[in-house]
N, C-alpha and C positions, 0 to 999 in steps of 0.2 A: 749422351746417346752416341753410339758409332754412326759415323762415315762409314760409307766407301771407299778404300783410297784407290781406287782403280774403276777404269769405263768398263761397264758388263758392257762383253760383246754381244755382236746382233747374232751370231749361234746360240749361245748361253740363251738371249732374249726368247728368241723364237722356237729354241728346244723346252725351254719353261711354256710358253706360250700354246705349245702344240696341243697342249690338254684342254685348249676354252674350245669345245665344239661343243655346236647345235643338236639337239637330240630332236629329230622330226616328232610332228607330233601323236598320241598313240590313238588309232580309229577303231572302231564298231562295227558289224556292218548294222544296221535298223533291222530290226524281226518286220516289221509292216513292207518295205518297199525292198531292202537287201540293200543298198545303195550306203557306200562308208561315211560314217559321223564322228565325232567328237563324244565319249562319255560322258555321260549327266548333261546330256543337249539336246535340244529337241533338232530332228532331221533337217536338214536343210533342203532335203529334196521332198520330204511328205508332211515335212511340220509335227511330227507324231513323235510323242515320249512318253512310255509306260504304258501306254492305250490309248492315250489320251491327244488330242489335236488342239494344240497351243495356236496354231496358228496355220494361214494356208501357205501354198508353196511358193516360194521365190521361183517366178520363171523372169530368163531373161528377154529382154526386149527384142532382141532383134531373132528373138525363135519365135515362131506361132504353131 
């Protein structure tokens, strides 16, 4: 198997490198509340997927 015979530079490195990015992730908005989700998830703000209420809402604590 080949060697290297020489140090990749850190140009070289980080010009190869430039291409690992994050791709954000792609949102919904809910037909029930409008409020953006995650595909094939149920809402995180109405708990609703498909018509259906899997579950009730996550509120956070220190709202009332």
């Amino acid at each position: 198997m080949a060697l290297p015979k020489y140090k990749t530079s850190r140009a070289n490195t980080h010009s190869r490198r430039a291409n690992w990015k994050a791709t954000a992730a792609a949102t919904v908005n809910c037909p029930n509340c409008g409020s953006p989700a995650l595909p094939h998830m149920a809402c995180p703000s109405c708990g609703n997927y498909r018509g259906r209420t899997y579950r009730s809402a996550i509120q956070p604590a220190h709202t009332k």
